[in-house]
N, C-alpha and C positions, 0 to 999 in steps of 0.2 A: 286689231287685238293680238294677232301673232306677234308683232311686233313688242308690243308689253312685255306680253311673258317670255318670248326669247330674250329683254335685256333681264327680266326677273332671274330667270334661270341663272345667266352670263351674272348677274351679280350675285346670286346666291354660290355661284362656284366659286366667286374671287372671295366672297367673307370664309368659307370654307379654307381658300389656298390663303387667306391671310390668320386665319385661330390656328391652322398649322404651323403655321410661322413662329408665331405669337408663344406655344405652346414648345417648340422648339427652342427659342431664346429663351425661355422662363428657365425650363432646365438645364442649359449650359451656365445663365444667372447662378442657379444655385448648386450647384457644381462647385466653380469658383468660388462662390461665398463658403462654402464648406473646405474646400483645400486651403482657403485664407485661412479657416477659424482652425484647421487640424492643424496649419503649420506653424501661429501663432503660439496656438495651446503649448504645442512643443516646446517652443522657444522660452515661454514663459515658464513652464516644467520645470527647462533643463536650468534655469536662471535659477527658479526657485531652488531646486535638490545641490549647486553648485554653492548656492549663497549657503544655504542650512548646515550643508557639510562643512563649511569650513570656519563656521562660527560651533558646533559641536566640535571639533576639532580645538579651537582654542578656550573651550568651556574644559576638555580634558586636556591641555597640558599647564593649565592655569592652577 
């Protein structure tokens, strides 16, 4: 019966050291998915405000 529960124990540590894990990558995942979308957003911004200004631009010298 010792035997049981010492491997019970021994696997309840490793699921404990593996949702660590788990919980670890989940957050670095979304991390990155967030510096993707904020550096996108940017690009898209700066496209958009680039594009607008120079079609205003030729709306007043027109």
């Amino acid at each position: 019966m010792r035997d049981v529960d010492r491997k019970i124990a021994q696997l309840d540590k490793q699921q404990k050291q593996l949702e660590k894990e788990i919980r670890s990558f989940n957050l670095k995942i979304r991390i990155v998915i967030f510096i993707l979308l904020v550096f996108f957003g940017w690009i898209l911004h700066r496209e958009f405000i680039n594009t607008y200004a120079e079609h205003e631009e030729t709306k007043i010298t027109e």
